[in-house]
N, C-alpha and C positions, 0 to 999 in steps of 0.2 A: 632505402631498399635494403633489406638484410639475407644473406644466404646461409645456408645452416650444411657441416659436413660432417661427419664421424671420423676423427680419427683415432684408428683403434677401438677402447671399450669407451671413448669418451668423445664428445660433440661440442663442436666448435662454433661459433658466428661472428659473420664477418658483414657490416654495418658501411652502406657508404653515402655521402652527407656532404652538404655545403658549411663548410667551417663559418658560423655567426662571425668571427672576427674578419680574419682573412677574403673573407666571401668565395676561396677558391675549394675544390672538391678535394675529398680528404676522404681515407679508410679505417677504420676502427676493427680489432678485431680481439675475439678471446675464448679460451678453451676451456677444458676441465672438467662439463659438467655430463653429470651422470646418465642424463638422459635430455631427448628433444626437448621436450616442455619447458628445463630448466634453462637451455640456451636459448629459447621462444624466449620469454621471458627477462631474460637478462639481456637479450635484445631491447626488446621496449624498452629496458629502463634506459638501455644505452643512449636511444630515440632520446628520450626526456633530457637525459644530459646533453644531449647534443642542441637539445633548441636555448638548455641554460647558459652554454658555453662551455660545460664543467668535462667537457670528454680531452685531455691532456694532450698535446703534440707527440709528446717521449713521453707514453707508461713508464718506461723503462731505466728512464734517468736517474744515474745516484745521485745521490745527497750532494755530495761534494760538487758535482757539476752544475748543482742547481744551485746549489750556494754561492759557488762561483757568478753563476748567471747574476740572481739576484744583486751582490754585490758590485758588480759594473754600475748595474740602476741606481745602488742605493747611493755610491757616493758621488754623485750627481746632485745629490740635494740638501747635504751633511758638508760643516768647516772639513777643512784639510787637517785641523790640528785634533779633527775627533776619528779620523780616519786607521790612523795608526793603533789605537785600543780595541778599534772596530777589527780590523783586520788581524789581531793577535787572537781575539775569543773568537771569530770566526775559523780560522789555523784550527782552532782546541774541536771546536765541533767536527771539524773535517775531518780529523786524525781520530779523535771518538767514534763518527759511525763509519769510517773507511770505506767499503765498498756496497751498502746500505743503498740500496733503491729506496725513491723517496719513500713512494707510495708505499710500504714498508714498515717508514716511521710509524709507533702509535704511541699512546699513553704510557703502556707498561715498561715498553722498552727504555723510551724516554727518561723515564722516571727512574727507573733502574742507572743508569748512565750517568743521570744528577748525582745518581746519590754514591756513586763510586767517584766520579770529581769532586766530590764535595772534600775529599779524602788530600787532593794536592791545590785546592784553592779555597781563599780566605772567602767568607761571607759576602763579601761585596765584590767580589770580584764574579762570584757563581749566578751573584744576582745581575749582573752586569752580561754574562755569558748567557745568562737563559734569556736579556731580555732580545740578542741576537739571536736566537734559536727562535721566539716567538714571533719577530718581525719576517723572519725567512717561512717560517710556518702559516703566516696570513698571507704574504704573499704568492706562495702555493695553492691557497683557497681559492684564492683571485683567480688565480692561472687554470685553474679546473682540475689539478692533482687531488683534490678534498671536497666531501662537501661542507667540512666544517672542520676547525682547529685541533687535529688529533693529540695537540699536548697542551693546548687551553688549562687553565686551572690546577698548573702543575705545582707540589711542593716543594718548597726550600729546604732542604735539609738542617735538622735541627744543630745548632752550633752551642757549645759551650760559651760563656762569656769569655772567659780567659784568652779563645782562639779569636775575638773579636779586639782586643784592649785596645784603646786609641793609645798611642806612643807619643809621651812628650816629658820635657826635663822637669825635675823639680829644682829648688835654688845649689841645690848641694852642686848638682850637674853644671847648671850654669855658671856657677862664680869658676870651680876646674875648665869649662870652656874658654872662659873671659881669659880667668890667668894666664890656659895656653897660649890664647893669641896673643896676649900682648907681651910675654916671652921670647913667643918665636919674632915680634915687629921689633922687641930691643939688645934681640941678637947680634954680635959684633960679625960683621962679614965686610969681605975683600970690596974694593969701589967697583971692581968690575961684576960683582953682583949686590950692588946696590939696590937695583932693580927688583930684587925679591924683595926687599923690604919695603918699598915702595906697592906693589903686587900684594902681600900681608895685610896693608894697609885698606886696601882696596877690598879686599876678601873679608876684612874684618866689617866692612862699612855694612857689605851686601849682608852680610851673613846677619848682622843684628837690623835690618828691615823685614828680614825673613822674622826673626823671632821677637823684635819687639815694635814691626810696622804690619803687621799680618799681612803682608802681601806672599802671593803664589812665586814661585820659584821662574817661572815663566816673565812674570808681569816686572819684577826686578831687574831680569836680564834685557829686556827691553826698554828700561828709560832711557831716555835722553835727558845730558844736563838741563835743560829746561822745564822740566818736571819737577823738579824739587823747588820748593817756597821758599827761601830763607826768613822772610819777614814773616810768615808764620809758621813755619818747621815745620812744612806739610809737603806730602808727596800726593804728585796726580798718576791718578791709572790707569793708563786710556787704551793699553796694548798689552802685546803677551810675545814672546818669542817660543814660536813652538816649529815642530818637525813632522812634517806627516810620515817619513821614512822609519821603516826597523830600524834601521841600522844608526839613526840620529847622526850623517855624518855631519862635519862643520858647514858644508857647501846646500845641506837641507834645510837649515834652520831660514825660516822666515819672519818678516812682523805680521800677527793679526789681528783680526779683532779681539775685543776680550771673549771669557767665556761665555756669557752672558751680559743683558742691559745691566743688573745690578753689579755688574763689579766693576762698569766706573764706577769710577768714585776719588775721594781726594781724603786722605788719610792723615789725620795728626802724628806727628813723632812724639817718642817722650826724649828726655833733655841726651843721656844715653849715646842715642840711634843718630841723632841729628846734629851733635858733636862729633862723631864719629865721621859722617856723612861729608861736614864740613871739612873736617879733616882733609878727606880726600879730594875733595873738590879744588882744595887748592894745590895738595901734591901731580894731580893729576897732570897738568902742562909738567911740569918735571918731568914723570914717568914717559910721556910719548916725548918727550926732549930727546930722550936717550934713545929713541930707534928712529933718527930721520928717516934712514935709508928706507924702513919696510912699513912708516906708519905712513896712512892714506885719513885727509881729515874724516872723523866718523864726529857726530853728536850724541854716539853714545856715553852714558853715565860710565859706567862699567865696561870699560873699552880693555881690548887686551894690545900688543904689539901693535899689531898692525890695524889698529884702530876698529877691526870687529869688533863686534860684542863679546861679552861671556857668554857659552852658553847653560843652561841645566847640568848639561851633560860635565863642562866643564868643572859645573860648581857641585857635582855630586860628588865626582872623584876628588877633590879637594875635602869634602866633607867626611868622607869615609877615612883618609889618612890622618886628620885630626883627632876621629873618636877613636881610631887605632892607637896613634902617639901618646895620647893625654888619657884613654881606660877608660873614656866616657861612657856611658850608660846608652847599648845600641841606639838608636833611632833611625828612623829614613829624613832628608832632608824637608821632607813636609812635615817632617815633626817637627822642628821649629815652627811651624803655623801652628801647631796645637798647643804649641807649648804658648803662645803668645795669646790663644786661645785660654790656656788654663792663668796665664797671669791676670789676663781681664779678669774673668771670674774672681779670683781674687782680690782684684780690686772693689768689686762688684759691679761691675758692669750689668745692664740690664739685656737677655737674650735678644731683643728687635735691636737695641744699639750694636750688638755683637753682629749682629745680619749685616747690616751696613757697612761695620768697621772690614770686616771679610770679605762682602761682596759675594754672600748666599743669593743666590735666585728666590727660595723661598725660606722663610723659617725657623722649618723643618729639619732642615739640613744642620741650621745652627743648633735646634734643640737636640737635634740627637748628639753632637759632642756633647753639649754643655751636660746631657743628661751623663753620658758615659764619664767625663772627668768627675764631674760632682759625686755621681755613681763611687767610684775610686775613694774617692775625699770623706764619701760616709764610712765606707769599708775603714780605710783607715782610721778615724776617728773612733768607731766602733771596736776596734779593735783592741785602740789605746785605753777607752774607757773599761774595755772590760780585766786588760792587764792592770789598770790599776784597783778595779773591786778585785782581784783576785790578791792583792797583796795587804790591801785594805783587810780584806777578810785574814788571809795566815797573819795578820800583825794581830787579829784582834784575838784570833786564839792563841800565837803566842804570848800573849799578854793577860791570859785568863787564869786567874789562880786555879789550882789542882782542887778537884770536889775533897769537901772536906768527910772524914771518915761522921757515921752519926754516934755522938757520944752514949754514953754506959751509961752516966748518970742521970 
């Protein structure tokens, strides 16, 4: 049933219905238009939406509250350790369209918005943000705010390479790595801090499975002594330590699955990583010797005091004070994956063997580094070859006798 009123120069209707979902009675109502015929009409369609579903509980719902909504659902059926990415680009959209009624949202707008973040976030991160903008967008579809995906088919903004570069060492960087650490491990200190050099030891092991065992930062922090092979210098990877909280405190960090089926997997060391490793393995009862009082048995690999793990977080800040001390060449600590990534290649590893060694889901994922490093490597290359035609070439004119004058005779 619909009834139609005038208010003012403008005519309103108001529509009332059995809600398909609910099955309980429900009112619809809206204004605006210029004359009867036009709210006749916008009536019936209203009709039409109400038999599809598509007539919304809250027209009037912002963004943010429906985002909100949506996200209670969503992580219901998403890991704990994907939650926390999800919930930081979810923040950026919130704060983007602030007090934006859904119904609101369109193309142009959208699209305008991308492309002003595109201004304080990396490539992958924007494509990461929009693909939570597009999952909160179909699910509004669903809900009856849409009758189709108002920012469907939207574009990425276009990025320079340079603002893309994968980060990773070349040898110069690494051997200044190596030498710091094992400086700072044959440093003379008091027996009452014994224990950092022991700790050194241990940071050294992790730090070269990052960069010369491709494992994830996570998946490190997580072994347990029994993980490692000594009879064939392999490491298993069968978990991840991660944190669904902001704030990553020490009391958030859990064991979980890996990221994926493909990243178990059981990974060869080279001679390096797994000396190194050994190393520690056997310092290790030493190191928890020296805290009866506060160590609790853990089967952690990479145990701290009190027999916790490492965490990430742990091992980031530790990371960052070494490229500070030692003038290393920036990087994030997943660049040592890349960088262990770019020394494969240079072994020549083949890209589906690289899939494996990393624990890609597909590829894909492998070819685009391998393209992006190798990408760098022609750059480079190209560059050297042309510095040297260009000295080739001033040798060959300085070396050209002066035209001779043409003789009289």
């Amino acid at each position: 049933m619909a009834t139609f009123r005038k208010r003012g120069k403008k005519w309103e209707y108001r529509i009332r219905y059995v809600d398909p979902i609910t099955g309980q009675k429900a009112e619809h109502s809206k204004g605006g238009f210029g004359t009867k015929n036009e709210a006749e009409y916008a009536a019936a369609e209203a009709y039409i939406d109400v038999k599809d579903g598509a007539v919304s509980k809250k027209p009037n719902i912002l963004f943010r509250d429906y985002a909100d909504s949506w996200f209670e659902d969503y992580k219901r059926s998403v890991k704990e350790t994907s939650l926390r990415s999800r919930q930081t680009y979810l923040n950026a959209l919130k704060n983007t369209f602030g007090q934006l009624r859904l119904k609101k949202l369109t193309y142009k707008l959208y699209q305008k918005k991308l492309n002003e973040l595109s201004e304080r976030y990396k490539r992958n991160s924007l494509i990461t943000l929009n693909q939570v903008a597009q999952m909160i967008a179909k699910q509004a579809v669903k809900d009856g705010y849409f009758k189709a995906n108002p920012i469907a088919d939207i574009k990425i903004p276009h990025y320079d390479d340079s603002d893309e570069k994968i980060e990773f060492w070349e040898a110069v960087d690494i051997q200044k790595f190596r030498d710091y650490c094992q400086h700072s491990i044959s440093k003379k200190r008091r027996k009452s801090s014994y224990y950092i050099t022991l700790e050194k030891q241990r940071d050294l092991a992790l730090f070269y499975l990052l960069m010369y065992g491709g494992l994830r930062i996570g998946e490190a922090c997580a072994l347990y002594l029994n993980d490692y092979y000594p009879l064939t210098k392999e490491v298993n990877i069968s978990k991840t330590l991660g944190s669904s909280a902001s704030n990553q405190l020490k009391n958030s960090y859990k064991i979980f699955p890996p990221k994926s089926k493909s990243a178990y997997r059981t990974n060869p060391l080279p001679e390096i990583a797994y000396k190194q490793l050994e190393n520690w393995i056997k310092l290790r009862n030493e190191y928890v010797g020296l805290f009866p009082l506060v160590f609790q048995e853990s089967h952690f690999l990479f145990c701290k005091k009190d027999g916790s793990p490492m965490t990430p977080r742990d091992v980031r800040e530790k990371f960052k004070v070494i490229i500070k001390n030692a003038r290393l060449t920036k990087i994030t600590l997943h660049g040592l994956r890349h960088t262990y990534t770019a020394l494969q290649i240079q072994a020549g590893t083949d890209p589906k063997s690289l899939q494996m060694l990393l624990g890609h889901s597909t590829v894909k994922t492998t070819l685009d580094i391998y393209a992006h490093i190798t990408g760098d490597k022609r750059r480079e290359t190209i560059s050297q070859f042309d510095k040297m035609l260009k000295q080739l070439d001033g040798g060959a004119k300085a070396g050209q006798a002066p035209k001779s004058e043409k003789s009289n005779t």
